[in-house]
C-alpha positions in Angstrom: 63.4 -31.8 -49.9 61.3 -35.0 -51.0 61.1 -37.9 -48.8 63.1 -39.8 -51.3 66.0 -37.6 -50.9 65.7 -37.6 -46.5 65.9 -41.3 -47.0 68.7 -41.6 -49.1 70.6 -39.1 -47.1 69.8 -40.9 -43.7 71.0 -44.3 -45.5 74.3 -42.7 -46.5 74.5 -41.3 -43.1 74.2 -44.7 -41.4 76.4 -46.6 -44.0 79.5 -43.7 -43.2 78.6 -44.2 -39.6 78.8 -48.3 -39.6 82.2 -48.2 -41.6 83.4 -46.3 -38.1 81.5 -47.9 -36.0 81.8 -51.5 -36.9 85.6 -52.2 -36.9 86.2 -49.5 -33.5 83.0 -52.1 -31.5 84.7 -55.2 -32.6 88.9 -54.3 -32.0 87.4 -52.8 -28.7 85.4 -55.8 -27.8 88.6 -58.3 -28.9 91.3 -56.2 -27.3 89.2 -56.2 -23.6 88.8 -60.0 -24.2 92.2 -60.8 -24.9 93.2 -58.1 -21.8 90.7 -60.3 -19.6 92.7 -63.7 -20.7 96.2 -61.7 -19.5 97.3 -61.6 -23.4 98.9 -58.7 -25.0 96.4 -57.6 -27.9 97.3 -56.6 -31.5 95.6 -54.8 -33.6 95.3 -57.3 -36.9 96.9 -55.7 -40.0 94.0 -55.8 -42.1 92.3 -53.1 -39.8 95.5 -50.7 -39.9 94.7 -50.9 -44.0 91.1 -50.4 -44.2 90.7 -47.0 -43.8 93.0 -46.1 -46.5 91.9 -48.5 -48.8 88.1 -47.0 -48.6 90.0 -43.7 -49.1 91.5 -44.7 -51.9 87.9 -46.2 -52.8 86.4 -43.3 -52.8 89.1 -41.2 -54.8 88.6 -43.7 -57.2 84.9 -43.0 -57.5 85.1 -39.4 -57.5 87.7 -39.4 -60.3 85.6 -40.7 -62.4 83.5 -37.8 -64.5 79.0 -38.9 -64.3 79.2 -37.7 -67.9 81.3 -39.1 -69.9 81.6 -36.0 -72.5 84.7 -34.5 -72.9 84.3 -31.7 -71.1 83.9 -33.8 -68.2 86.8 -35.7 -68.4 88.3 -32.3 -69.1 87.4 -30.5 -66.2 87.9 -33.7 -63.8 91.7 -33.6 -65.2 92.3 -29.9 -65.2 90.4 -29.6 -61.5 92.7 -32.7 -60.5 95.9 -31.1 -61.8 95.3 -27.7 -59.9 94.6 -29.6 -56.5 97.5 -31.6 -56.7 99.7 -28.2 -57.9 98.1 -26.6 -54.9 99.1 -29.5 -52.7 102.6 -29.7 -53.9 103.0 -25.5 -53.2 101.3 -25.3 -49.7 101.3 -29.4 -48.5 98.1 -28.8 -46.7 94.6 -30.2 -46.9 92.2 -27.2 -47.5 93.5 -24.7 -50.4 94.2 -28.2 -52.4 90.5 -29.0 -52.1 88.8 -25.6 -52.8 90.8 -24.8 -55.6 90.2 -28.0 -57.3 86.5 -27.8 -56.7 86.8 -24.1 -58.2 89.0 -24.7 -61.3 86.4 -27.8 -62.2 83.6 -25.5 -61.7 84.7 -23.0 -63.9 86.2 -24.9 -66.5 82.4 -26.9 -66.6 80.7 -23.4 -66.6 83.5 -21.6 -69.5 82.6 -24.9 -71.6 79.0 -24.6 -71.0 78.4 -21.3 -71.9 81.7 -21.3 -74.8 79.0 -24.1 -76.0 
């Protein structure tokens, strides 16, 4: 790999670690100093929201096709209908994925080489 391509992956690396890291050091570091005072801690709502907020974040992003041919859009929706037709048959986390990532795949190559 280039050394462009090591730095970007370290920099995404420490950018997923810090979204971790940052709000566990800081509600650890308020709940011992509200436990010191003899005050019963709470977590503060915004915290309880922000990992599904970034989820949704990043579902967002990923929904949206780099190419904006039709075939993109066409493979993002028929990969995004078979994962959630997956989900809704086994209500798991793994099969929904893979076969998502497969039906996109195929329906990119079939188009590529149809073309």
């Amino acid at each position: 790999m280039a050394g462009e391509l090591w730095v970007a992956v370290m920099v995404a690396a420490a950018g997923t670690l810090l979204m971790r890291l940052l709000p566990l050091v800081w509600m650890q570091r308020r709940l011992a100093r509200e436990n010191s005072q003899g005050g019963t801690a709470a977590m503060p709502r915004w915290l309880g929201v922000l990992g599904p907020v970034m989820i949704a974040a990043m579902l967002g992003a990923s929904l949206v096709p780099t190419a904006g041919t039709l075939n993109a859009w066409v493979a993002t929706a028929v990969g995004g209908s078979a994962t959630l037709l997956v989900w809704w048959k086994t209500k798991s986390l793994g099969w929904p994925v893979v076969s998502g990532v497969v039906v996109f795949g195929a329906v990119r190559f079939l188009n590529f080489v149809v073309l």
